[in-house]
C-alpha positions in Angstrom: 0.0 0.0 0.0 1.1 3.6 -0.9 1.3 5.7 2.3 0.1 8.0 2.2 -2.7 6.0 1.0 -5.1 7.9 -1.2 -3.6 11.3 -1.6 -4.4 12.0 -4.7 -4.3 16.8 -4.8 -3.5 19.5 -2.7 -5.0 23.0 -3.1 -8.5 24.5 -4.9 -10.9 25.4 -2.5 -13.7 24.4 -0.6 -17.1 25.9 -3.3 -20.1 23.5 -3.5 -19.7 23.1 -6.9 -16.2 22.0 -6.4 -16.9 19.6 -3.9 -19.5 17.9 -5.0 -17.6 17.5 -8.2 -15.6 15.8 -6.0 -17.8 13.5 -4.1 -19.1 12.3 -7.7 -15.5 11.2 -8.2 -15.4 9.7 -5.0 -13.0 12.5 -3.6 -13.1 13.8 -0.4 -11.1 17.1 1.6 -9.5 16.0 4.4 -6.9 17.9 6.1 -5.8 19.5 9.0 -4.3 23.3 10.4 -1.9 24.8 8.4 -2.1 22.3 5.7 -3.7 23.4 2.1 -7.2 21.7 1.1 -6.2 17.6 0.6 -7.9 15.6 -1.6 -8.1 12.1 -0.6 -9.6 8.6 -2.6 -8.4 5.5 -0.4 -7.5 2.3 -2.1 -9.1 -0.1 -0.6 -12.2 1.5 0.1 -14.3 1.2 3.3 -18.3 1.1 2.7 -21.4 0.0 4.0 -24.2 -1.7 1.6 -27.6 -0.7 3.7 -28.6 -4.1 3.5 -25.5 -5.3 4.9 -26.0 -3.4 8.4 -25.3 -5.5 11.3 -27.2 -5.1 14.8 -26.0 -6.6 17.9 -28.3 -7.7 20.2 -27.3 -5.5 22.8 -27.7 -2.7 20.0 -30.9 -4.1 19.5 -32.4 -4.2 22.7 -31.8 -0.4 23.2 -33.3 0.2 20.0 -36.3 -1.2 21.2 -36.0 0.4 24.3 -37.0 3.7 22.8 -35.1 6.0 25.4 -33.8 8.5 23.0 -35.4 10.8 20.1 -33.7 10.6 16.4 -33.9 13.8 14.5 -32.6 15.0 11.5 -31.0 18.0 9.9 -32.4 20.4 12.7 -28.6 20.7 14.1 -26.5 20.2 11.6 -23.7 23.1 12.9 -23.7 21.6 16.4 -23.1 18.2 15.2 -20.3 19.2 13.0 -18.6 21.3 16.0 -19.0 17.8 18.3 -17.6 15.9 15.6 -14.6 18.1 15.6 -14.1 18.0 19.4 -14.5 14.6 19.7 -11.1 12.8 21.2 -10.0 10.1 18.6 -7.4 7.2 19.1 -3.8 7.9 17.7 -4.9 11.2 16.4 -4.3 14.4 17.1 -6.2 17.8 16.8 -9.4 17.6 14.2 -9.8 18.0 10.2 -13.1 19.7 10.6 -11.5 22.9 10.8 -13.4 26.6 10.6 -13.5 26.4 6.8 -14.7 23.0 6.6 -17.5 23.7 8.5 -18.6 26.9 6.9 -18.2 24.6 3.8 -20.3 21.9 4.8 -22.7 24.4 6.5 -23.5 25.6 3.0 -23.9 22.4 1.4 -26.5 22.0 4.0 -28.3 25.0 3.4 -28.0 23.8 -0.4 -29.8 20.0 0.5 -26.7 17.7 0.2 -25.4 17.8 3.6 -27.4 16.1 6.6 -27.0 15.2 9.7 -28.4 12.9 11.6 -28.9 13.2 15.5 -29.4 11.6 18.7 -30.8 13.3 21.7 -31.7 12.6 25.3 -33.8 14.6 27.8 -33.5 17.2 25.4 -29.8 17.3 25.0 -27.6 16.6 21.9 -25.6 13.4 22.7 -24.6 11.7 19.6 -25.0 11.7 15.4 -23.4 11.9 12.4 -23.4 14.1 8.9 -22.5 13.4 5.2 -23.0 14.3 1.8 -25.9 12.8 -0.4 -25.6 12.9 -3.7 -28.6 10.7 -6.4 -28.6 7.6 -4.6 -24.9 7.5 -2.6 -24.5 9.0 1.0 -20.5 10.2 1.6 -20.4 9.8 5.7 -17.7 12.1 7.0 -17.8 11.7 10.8 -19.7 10.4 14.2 -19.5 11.6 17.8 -21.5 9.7 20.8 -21.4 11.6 24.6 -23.9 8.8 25.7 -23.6 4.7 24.9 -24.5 3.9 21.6 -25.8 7.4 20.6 -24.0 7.3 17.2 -24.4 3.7 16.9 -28.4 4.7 17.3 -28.5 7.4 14.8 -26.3 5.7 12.1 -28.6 2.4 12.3 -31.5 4.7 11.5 -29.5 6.5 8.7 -29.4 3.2 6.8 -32.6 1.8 7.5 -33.9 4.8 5.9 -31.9 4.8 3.3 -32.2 1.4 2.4 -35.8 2.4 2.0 -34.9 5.1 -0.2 -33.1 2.5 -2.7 -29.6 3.9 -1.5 -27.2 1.7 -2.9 -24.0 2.2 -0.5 -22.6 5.0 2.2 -19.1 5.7 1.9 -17.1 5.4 5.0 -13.8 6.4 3.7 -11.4 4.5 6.1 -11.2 1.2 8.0 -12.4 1.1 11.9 -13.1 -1.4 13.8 -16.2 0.5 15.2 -17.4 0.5 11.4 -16.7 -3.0 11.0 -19.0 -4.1 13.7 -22.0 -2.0 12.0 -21.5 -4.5 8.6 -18.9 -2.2 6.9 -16.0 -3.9 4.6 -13.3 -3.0 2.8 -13.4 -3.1 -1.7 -11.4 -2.2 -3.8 -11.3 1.8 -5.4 -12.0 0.7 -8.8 -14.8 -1.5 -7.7 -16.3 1.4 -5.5 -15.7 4.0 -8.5 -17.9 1.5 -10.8 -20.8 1.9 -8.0 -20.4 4.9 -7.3 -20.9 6.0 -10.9 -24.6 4.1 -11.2 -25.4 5.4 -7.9 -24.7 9.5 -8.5 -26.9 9.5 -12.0 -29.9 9.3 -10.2 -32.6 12.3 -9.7 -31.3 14.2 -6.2 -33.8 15.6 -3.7 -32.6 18.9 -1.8 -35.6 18.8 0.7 -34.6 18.1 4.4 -34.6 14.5 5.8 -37.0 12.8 7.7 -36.4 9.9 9.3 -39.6 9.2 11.4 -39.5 5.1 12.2 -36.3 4.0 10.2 -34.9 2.0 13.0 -38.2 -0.2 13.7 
């Protein structure tokens, strides 16, 4: 494997049209202070195919518990900012800088970017946000500040857009977190040949609701 793996471009900028040029290529920005804009396409791939989701049965029993409330897109900046405080093994500092989020704020605004989010007792603790484009979701990052929060929100994500004829969610890099959710490594041509079939289709800008995805 070429290390780094996946670099592929530095420099541009962070415009909506540009990225989502990008995402239809399978590129990503990923970078982090001080660094120009990185463009990134990992070889091997990780994904998730919705109907490949895996649910433990402890996950499972708290779903059906019910103690929490999924929403969707009505905090998109907040979970953005938790993402990007969020302590992560062996790294250090966060690639969702300032301009990231201002980037990805606007892609919101323009009905590609969602987030997905778990709350409790009225507090934020846990979601996720990515980039939708036709029938392919781009995830970009998770936070949890209660157990299983993200784990909550990212099995409704793909319930619902397994119902939605999504054909696969992008998850960038290998984790072992991921892997446990039914995500697997292919290889980049392979997920470029999807991931062509998938962007074609029509693209709905209207905000997401998720109401029963997880049942």
């Amino acid at each position: 494997m070429l290390e780094p793996n996946g670099l592929l471009a530095a420099g541009g900028d962070l415009s909506p049209q540009r990225l989502l040029e990008a995402y239809r290529r399978g590129i990503f920005p990923w970078y982090s202070r001080g660094q120009p804009i990185l463009w990134w396409s990992p070889d091997p791939r990780m994904v998730v195919f919705p109907e490949e989701l895996k649910v433990s049965k402890s996950l499972a029993k708290r779903l059906k518990k019910g103690d929490f409330e999924v929403r969707t897109d009505s905090a998109f900046r907040e979970v953005m900012l938790a993402c990007g405080s969020a302590p992560r093994d062996g790294q250090h500092g966060t690639w969702i800088v300032p301009e990231i989020v201002e980037a990805y704020c606007k892609l919101h605004e323009l009905g590609y970017a969602h987030s997905v989010e778990t709350w409790m007792d009225g507090e934020l603790v846990g979601g996720l946000y990515g980039v939708a484009v036709g029938k392919m979701f781009y995830g970009e990052s998770m936070f949890h500040k209660a157990t299983d929060a993200s784990k909550i929100a990212f099995v409704h994500l793909v319930r619902w857009l397994h119902k939605q004829d999504f054909g696969m969610i992008d998850c960038q890099m290998h984790t072992p977190h991921l892997e446990s959710l039914g995500g697997r490594e292919i290889p980049r041509h392979e997920f470029e040949e999807i991931l062509r079939r998938l962007i074609n289709y029509p693209h709905s800008t209207r905000k997401w609701k998720l109401h029963d995805a997880a049942q």
